[in-house]
MARMI-61517 format. One record per residue (C-alpha): residue number from 0; residue in three letters; x, y, z. Coordinates in nm, 3 decimals, always signed. Each point is the difference from the previous one (the first is absolute). Layout:
REM MARMI-61517
pos, code, xx, yy, zz
NUM, ALA, X, Y, Z
...
***
This chain:
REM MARMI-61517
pos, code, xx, yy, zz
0, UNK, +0.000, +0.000, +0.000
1, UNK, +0.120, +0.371, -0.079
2, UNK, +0.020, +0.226, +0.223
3, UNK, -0.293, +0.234, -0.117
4, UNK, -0.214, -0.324, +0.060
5, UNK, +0.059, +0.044, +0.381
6, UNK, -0.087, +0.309, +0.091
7, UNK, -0.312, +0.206, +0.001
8, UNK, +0.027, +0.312, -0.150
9, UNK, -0.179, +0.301, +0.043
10, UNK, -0.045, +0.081, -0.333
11, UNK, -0.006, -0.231, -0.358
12, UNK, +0.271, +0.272, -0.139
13, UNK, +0.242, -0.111, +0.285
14, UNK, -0.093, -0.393, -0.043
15, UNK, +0.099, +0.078, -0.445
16, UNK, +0.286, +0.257, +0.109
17, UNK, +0.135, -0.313, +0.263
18, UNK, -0.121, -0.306, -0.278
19, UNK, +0.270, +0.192, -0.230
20, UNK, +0.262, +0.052, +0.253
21, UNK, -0.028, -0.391, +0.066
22, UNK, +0.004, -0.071, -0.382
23, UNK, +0.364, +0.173, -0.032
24, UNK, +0.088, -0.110, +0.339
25, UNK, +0.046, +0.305, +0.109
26, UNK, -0.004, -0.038, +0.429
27, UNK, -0.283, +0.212, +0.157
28, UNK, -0.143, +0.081, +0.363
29, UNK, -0.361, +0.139, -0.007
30, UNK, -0.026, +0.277, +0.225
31, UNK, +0.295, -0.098, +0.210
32, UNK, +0.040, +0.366, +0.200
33, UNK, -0.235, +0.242, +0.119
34, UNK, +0.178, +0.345, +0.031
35, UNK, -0.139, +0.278, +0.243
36, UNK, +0.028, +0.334, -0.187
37, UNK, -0.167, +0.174, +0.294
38, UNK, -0.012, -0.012, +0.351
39, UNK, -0.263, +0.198, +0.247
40, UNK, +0.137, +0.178, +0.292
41, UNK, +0.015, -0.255, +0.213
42, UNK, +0.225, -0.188, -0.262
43, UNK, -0.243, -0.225, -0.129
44, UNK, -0.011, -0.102, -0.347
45, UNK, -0.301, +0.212, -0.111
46, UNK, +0.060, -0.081, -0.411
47, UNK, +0.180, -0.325, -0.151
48, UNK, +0.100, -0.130, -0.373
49, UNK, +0.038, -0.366, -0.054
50, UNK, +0.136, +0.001, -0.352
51, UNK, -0.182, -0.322, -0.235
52, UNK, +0.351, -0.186, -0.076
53, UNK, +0.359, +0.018, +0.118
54, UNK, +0.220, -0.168, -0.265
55, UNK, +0.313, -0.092, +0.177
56, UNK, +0.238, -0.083, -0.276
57, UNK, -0.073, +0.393, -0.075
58, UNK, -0.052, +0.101, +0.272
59, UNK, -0.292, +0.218, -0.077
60, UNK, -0.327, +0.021, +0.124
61, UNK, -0.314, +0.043, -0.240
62, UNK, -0.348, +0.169, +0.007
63, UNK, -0.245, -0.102, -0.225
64, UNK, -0.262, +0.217, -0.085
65, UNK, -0.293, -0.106, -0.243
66, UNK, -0.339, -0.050, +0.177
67, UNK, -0.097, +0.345, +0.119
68, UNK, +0.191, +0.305, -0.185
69, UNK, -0.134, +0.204, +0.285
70, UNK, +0.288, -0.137, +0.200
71, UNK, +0.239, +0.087, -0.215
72, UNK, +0.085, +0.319, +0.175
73, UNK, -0.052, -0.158, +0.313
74, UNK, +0.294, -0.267, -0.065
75, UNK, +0.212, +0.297, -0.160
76, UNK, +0.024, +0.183, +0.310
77, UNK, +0.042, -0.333, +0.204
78, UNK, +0.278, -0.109, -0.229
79, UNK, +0.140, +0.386, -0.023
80, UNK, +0.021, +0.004, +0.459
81, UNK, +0.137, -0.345, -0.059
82, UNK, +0.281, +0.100, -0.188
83, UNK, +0.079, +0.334, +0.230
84, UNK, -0.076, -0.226, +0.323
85, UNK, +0.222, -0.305, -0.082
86, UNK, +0.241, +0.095, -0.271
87, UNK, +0.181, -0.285, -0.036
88, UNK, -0.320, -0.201, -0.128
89, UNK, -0.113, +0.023, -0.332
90, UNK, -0.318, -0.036, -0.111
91, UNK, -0.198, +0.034, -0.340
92, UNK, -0.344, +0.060, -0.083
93, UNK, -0.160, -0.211, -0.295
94, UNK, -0.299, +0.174, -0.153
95, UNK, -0.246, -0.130, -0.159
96, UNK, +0.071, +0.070, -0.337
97, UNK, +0.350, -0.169, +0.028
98, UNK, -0.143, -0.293, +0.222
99, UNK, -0.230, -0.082, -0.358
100, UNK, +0.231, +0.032, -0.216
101, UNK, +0.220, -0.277, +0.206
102, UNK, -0.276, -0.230, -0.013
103, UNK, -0.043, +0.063, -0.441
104, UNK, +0.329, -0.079, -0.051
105, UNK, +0.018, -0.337, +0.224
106, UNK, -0.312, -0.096, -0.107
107, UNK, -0.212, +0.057, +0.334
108, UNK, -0.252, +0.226, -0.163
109, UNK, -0.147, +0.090, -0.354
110, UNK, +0.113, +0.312, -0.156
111, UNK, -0.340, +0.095, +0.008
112, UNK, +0.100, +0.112, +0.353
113, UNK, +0.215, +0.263, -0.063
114, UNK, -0.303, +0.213, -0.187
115, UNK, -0.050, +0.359, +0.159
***
């Protein structure tokens, strides 16, 4: 069994973004870290980002963002105090757009998809 096969993932764009990972065996961690990016004043986490995947060979962490452009800003500004907070990590953002065209050209999804 592949990895993606054991785990539940919140959303069907993480269990295709993981089913590819597996497919180049590419090592993964889903959601591996949840990072405080604010603290109330009694030093309390009051606002945390758990990045989607940490690939360690890269050691990069990635955001996926495809369900609800809404959030897009939202994870933006996460990802942004991420990268001020903890420096040394790095993190990218996958929209939507690119997330679609991944799956066209490995064959997850019809170009159909990609339509505006």
């Amino acid at each position: 069994m592949l990895p993606h096969e054991l785990l539940r993932f919140a959303h069907n764009s993480e269990r295709q973004f993981a089913k590819l990972l597996d497919f180049y065996n590419i090592a993964w961690d889903y959601e591996p870290r949840t990072f405080t990016l604010e603290w109330d004043r009694d030093g309390r986490p009051a606002q945390a980002f758990a990045p989607d995947f940490y690939l360690p060979a890269y050691d990069i962490y990635i955001e996926i963002t495809t369900l609800n452009q809404r959030l897009v800003t939202k994870k933006n500004r996460k990802a942004r105090r991420l990268r001020e907070q903890y420096p040394e990590i790095q993190i990218r953002v996958l929209y939507q757009r690119d997330y679609l065209h991944l799956l066209v050209k490995y064959g997850l999804e019809q170009p159909s998809q990609l339509a505006n």
